[in-house]
VEXDREN-2710 file (C-alpha; in Angstrom, 1 decimal):
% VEXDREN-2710
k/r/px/py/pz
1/UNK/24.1/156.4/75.0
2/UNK/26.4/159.2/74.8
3/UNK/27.7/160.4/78.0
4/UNK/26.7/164.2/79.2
5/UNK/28.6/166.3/82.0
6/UNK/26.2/167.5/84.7
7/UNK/27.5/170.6/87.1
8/UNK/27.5/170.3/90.8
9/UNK/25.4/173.1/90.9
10/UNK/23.0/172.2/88.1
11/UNK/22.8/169.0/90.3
12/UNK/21.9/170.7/93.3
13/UNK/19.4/173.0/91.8
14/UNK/17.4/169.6/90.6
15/UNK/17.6/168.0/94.2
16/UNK/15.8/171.3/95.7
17/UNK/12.7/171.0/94.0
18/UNK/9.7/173.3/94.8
19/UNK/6.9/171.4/97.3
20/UNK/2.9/172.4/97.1
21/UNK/0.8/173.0/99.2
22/UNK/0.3/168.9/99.9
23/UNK/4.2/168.3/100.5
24/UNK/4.2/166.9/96.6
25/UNK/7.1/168.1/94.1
26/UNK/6.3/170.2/92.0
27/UNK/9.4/171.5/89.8
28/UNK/11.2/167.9/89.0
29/UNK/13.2/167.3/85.8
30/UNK/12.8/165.6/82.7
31/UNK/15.3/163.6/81.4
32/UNK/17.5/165.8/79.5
33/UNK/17.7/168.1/82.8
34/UNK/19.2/165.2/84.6
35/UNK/22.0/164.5/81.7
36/UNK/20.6/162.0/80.3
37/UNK/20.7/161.7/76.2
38/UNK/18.6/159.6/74.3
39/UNK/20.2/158.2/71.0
40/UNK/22.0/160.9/67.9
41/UNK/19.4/162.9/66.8
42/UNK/18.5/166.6/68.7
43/UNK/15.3/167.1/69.8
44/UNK/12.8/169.8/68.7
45/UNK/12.8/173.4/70.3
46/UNK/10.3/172.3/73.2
47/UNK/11.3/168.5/72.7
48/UNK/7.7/167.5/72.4
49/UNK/5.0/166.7/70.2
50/UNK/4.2/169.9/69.4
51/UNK/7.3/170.3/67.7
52/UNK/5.6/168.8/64.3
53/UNK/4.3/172.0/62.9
54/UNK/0.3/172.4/63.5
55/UNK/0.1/169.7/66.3
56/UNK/-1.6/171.0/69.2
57/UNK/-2.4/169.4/73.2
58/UNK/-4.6/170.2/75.6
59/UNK/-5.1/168.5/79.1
60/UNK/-7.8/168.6/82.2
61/UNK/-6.5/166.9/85.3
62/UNK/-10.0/165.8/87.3
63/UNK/-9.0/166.1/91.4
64/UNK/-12.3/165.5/93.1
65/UNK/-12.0/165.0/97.1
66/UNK/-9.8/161.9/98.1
67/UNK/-11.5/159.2/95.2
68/UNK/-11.0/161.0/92.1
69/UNK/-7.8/161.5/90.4
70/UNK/-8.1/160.8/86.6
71/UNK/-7.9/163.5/83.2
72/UNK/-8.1/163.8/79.4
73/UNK/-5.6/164.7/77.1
74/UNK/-6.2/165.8/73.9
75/UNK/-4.2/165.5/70.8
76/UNK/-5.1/167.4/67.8
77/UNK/-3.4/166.9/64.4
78/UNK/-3.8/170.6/63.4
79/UNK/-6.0/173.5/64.6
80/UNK/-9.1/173.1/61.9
81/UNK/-11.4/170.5/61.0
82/UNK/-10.2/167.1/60.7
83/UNK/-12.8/165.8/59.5
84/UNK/-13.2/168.4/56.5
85/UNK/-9.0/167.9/56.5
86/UNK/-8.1/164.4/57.1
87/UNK/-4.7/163.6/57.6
88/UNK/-3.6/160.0/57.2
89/UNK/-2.6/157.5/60.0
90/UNK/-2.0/154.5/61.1
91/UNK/-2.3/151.9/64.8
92/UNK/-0.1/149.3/65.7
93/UNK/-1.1/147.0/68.5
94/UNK/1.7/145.6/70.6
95/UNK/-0.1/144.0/73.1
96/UNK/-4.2/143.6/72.7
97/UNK/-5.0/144.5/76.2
98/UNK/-7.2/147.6/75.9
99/UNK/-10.0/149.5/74.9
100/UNK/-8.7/151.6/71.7
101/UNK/-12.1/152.9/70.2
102/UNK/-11.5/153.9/66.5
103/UNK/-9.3/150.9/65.5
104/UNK/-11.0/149.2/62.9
105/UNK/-12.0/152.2/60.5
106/UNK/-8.6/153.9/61.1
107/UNK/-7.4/150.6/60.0
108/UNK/-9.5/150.3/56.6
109/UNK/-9.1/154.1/55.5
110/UNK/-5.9/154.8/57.0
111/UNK/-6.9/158.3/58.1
112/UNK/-7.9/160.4/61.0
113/UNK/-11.4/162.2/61.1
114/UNK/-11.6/163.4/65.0
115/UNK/-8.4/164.6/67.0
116/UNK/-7.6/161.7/69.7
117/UNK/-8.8/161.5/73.0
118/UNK/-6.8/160.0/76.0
119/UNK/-8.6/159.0/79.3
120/UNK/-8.9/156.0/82.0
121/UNK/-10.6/153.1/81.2
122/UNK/-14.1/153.2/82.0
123/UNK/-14.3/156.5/80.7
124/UNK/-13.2/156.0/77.1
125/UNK/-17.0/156.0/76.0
126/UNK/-18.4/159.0/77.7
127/UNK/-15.0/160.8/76.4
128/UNK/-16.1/159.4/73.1
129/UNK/-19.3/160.3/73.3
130/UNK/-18.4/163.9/74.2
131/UNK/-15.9/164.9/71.6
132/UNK/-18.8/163.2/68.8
133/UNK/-20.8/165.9/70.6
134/UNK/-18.1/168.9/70.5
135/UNK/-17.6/167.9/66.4
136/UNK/-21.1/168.0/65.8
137/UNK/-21.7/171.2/66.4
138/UNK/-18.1/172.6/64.6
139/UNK/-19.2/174.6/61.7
140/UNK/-19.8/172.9/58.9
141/UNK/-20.8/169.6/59.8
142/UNK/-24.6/170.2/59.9
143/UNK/-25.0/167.3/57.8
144/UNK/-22.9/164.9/59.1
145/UNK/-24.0/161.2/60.0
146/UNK/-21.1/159.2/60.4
147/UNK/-18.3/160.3/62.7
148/UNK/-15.1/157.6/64.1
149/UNK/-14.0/159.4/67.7
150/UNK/-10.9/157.8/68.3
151/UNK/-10.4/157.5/72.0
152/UNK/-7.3/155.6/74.3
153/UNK/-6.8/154.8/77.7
154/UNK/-4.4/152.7/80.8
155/UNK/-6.5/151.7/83.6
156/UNK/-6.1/154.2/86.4
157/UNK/-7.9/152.3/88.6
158/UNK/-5.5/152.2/91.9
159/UNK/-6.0/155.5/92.4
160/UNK/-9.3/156.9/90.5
161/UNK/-12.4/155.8/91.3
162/UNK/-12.9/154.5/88.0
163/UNK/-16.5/152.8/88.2
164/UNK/-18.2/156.2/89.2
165/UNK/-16.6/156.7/85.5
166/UNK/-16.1/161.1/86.6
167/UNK/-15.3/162.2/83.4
168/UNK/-17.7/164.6/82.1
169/UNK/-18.6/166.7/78.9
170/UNK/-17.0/170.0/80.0
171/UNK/-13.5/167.9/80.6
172/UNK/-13.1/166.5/77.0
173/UNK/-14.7/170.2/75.3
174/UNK/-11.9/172.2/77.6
175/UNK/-9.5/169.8/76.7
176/UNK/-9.9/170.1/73.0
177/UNK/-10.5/174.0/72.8
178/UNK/-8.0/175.0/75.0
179/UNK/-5.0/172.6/72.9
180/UNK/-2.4/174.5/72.2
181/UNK/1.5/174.1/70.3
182/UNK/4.6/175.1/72.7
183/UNK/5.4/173.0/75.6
184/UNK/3.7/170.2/77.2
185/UNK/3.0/169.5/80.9
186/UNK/4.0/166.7/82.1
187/UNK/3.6/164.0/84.9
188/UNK/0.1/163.8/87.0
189/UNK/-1.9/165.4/84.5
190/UNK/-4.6/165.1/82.2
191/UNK/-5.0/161.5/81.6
192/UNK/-2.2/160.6/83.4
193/UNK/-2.9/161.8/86.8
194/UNK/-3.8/158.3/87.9
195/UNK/-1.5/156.4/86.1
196/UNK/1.6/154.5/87.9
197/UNK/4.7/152.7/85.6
198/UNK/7.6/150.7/86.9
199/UNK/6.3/150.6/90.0
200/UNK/6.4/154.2/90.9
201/UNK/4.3/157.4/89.7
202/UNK/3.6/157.5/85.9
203/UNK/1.9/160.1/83.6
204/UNK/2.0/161.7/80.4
205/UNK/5.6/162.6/78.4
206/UNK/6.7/163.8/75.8
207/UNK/9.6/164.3/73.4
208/UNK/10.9/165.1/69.3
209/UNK/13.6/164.9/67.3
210/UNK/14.5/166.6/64.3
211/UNK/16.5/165.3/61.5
212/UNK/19.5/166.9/59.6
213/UNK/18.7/168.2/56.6
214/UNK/20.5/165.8/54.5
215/UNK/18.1/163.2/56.4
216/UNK/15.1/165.4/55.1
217/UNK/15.0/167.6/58.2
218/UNK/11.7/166.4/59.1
219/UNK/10.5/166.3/62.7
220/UNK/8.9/163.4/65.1
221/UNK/7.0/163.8/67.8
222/UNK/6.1/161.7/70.8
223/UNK/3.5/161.8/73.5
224/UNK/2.9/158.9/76.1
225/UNK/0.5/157.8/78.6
226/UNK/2.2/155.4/80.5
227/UNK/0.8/152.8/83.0
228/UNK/3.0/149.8/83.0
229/UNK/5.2/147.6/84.3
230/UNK/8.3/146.3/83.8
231/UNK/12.2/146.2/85.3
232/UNK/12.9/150.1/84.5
233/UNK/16.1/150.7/82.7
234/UNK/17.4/154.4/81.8
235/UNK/20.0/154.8/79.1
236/UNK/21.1/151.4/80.0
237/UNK/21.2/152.0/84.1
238/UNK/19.3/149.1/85.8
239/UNK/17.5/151.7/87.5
240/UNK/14.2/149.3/88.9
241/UNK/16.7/146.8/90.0
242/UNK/18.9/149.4/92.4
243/UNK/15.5/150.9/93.5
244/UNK/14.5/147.6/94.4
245/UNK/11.0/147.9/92.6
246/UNK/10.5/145.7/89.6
247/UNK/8.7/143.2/87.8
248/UNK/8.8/139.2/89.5
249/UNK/10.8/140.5/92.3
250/UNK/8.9/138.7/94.7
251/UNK/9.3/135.5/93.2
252/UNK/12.7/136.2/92.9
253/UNK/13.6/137.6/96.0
254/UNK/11.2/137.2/98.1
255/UNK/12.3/138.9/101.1
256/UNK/13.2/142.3/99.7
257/UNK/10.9/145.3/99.4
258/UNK/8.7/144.6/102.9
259/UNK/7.8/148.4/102.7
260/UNK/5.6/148.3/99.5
261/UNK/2.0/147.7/99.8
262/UNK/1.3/144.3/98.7
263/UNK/-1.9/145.1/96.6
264/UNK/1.0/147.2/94.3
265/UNK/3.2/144.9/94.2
266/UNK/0.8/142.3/93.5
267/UNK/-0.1/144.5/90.5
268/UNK/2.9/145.7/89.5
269/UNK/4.5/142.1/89.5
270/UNK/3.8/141.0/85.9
271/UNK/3.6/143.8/84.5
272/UNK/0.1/144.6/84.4
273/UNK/-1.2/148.1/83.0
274/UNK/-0.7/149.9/79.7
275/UNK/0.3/152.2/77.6
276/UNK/-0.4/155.1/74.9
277/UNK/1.8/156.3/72.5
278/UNK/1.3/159.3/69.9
279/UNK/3.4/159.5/66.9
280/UNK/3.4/162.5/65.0
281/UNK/5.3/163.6/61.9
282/UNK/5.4/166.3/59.5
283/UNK/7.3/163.9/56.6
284/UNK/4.6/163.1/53.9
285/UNK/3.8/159.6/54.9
286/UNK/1.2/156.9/53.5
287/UNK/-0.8/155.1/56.1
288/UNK/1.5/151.9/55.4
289/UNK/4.4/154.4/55.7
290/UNK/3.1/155.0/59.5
291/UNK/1.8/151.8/59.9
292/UNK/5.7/151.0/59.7
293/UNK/7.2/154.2/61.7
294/UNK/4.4/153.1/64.9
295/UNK/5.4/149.7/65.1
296/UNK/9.2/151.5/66.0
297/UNK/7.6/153.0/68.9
298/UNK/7.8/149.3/70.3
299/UNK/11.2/149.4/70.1
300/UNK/11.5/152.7/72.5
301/UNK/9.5/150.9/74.9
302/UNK/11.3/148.0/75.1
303/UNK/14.7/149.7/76.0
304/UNK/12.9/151.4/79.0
305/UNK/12.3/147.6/80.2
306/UNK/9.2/146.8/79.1
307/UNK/8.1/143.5/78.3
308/UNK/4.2/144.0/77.2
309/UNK/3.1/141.9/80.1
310/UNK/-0.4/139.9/79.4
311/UNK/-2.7/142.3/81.3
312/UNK/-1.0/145.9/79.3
313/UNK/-2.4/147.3/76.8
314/UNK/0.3/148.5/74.1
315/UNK/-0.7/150.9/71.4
316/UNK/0.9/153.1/69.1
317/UNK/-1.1/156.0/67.2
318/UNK/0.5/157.8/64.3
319/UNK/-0.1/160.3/62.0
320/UNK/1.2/162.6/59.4
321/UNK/0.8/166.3/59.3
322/UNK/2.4/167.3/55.9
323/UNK/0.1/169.2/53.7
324/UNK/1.1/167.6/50.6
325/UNK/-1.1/164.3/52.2
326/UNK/-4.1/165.8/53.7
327/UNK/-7.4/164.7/52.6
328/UNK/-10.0/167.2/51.9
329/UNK/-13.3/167.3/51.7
330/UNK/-14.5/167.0/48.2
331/UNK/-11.8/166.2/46.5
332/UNK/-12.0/164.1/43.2
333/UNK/-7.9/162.9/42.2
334/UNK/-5.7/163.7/44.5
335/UNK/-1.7/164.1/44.1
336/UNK/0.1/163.1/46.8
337/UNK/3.9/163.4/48.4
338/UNK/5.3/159.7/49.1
339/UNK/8.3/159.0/51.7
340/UNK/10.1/156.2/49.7
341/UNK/11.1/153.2/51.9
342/UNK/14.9/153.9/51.4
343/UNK/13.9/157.4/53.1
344/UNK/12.6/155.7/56.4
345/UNK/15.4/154.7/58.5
346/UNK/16.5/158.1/60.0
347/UNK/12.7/158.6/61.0
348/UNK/12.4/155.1/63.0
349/UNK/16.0/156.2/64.7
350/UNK/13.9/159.4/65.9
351/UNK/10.8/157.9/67.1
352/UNK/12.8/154.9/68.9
353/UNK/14.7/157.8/70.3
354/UNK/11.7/160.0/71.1
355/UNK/9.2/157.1/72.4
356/UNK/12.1/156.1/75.2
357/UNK/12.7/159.5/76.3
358/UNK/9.2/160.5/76.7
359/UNK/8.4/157.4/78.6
360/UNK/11.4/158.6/80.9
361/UNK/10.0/162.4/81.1
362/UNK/6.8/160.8/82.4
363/UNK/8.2/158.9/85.1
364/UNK/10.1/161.8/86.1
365/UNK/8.0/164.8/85.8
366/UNK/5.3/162.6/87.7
367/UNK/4.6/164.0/91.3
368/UNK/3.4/161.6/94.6
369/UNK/-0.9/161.1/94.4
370/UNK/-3.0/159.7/96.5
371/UNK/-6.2/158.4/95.9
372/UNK/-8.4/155.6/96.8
373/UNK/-6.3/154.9/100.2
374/UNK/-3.0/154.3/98.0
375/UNK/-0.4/156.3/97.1
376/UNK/2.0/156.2/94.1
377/UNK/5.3/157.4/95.0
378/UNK/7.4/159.5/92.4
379/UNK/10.4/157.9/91.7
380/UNK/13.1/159.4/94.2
381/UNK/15.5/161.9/92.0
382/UNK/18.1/161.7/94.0
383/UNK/18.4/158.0/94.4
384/UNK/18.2/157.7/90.5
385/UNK/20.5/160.1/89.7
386/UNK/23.3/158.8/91.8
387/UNK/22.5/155.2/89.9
388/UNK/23.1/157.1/86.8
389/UNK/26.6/158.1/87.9
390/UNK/27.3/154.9/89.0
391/UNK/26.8/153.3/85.8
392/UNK/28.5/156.3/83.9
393/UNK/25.0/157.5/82.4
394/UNK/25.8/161.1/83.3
395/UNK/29.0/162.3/84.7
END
């Protein structure tokens, strides 16, 4: 990690973040902000998915009295059809624990015919069911009968009343018509405004990199859900293990951490939960060249200090945007671009890079919720960025 200076009053300005109405924080900093760098490469102009040319996210957070606290998040590949204009893609399953819908024929054709849905568990169907709806009625596909929604999720379930299952049609359409490029919000939203990682508040992040020119200059984006446990490292700082929230800890040390509920402990303690992760890419890849860039994603999530406990659900999405390998609609031949192997490396670099600073940008951007009688505390900024200096993170 290289090291990056941080000014006393730049520090300052982070530690007096704005509060809402509910005492929560509602201006925190994403990783970068703090002086944290992730890896060589730079990232995009808004250092988020939406950096790869044409990919656009929307996101409806669902707040409903003290029980509800869940969202969708929607990731579309490019602003037309995608099922007239396919682009290719590929899944890569680190740990089976989940409810992907899609897998299989995203698997056999290697290709994307619906933008992709996140949500909570129990509400991957009716999500499903609602963008098959939305697509249905798109110009131009009065004759369709076979559509493959492809739909993710982390179990939200500590702080969402999951079983009443809230989401609803008029989340997942406003989610997918109001997706848009520039900057992504991050934290407690969309589908990750129940979510919880490392033991404190998780949520959706994001991040990109772009690649020099003589590397091909192509970009990478990233966008997580996370959910998961874990002992949480940043840029190398043993973060989890200072804060005193981690996986095992009370088998380890069973007398520290008194203060924290024991029903989130409990869960947090191996590691149970999951977690999403987008790839997007604007090099011409083939579905076994993305097969190959997802399973890099891993990688990311194992420097945050992840260990893909048995109960999380670890999946990686990815997908090409280039032009030159779109699939269209009638099409008889087709010529395509190809990535050769020897080409690859730079671009798993950039989505190691991106996957472990979005995870960190979730964490961080995530504000305090409570729901169901718990709360999920945001990880303490100030407390973290002094165990940053103390391990020579950021100066």
């Amino acid at each position: 990690m290289r090291v990056c200076r941080i000014s006393s009053v730049v520090f300052l300005l982070l530690l007096l973040s704005v509060r809402g109405v509910m005492g929560q924080e509602t201006d925190r900093p994403r990783a970068r902000d703090l002086g944290i760098t992730v890896g060589i490469f730079s990232p995009g102009t808004h250092n988020a998915i939406t950096d790869v040319d044409g990919v656009l996210v929307g996101q409806v957070s669902v707040v409903e009295g003290d029980r509800i606290r869940t969202g969708v998040t929607a990731i579309r590949p490019h602003g037309g059809s995608i099922y007239a204009e396919r682009v290719p893609a590929a899944m890569y399953v680190g740990n089976g624990f989940g409810k992907l819908i899609g897998v299989t024929q995203v698997r056999e054709l290697g290709e994307l015919e619906t933008p992709i849905l996140l949500t909570c568990t129990l509400c991957v169907w009716k999500a499903a069911d609602a963008m098959v709806e939305w697509a249905l009625a798109q110009p131009g596909m009065e004759r369709v009968r076979s559509l493959n929604a492809v739909v993710g999720e982390t179990n939200d379930g500590g702080l969402n009343d999951i079983r009443s299952r809230p989401i609803r049609p008029e989340h997942v359409v406003r989610a997918l018509e109001e997706a848009t490029s520039g900057p992504v919000e991050e934290g407690s939203v969309g589908a990750g405004t129940g979510t919880r990682a490392f033991g404190w508040k998780g949520g959706i992040g994001t991040s990109s990199r772009v690649l020099p020119e003589s590397l091909g200059g192509f970009t990478v984006g990233v966008l997580v859900q996370s959910n998961f446990g874990g002992i949480l490292s940043m840029a190398g700082a043993p973060v989890g293990r200072e804060l005193g929230r981690y996986s095992f800890q009370r088998s380890v040390n069973p007398t520290r951490r008194d203060d924290i509920d024991t029903d989130w402990l409990d869960r947090d303690d191996e590691g149970r939960g999951s977690i999403m992760m987008v790839v997007a890419t604007d090099a011409p890849l083939s579905p076994r060249s993305l097969e190959r860039l997802a399973k890099r994603a891993i990688m990311g999530l194992a420097r945050t200090g992840s260990f893909a406990g048995n109960g999380s659900g670890d999946y990686v999405i990815a997908f090409s945007t280039a032009q030159s390998v779109r699939r269209r609609q009638g099409e008889d031949m087709r010529t395509v671009e190809d990535l050769p192997n020897s080409r690859m490396s730079a671009l798993f670099e950039a989505v190691v890079e991106g996957t472990e600073e979005a995870i960190y940008n979730s964490i961080l951007k995530a504000t305090t919720v409570t729901g169901m009688g718990n709360t999920a505390e945001a990880i303490p900024i100030a407390e973290t960025t002094e165990i940053l200096r103390k391990y020579n993170v950021i100066r």
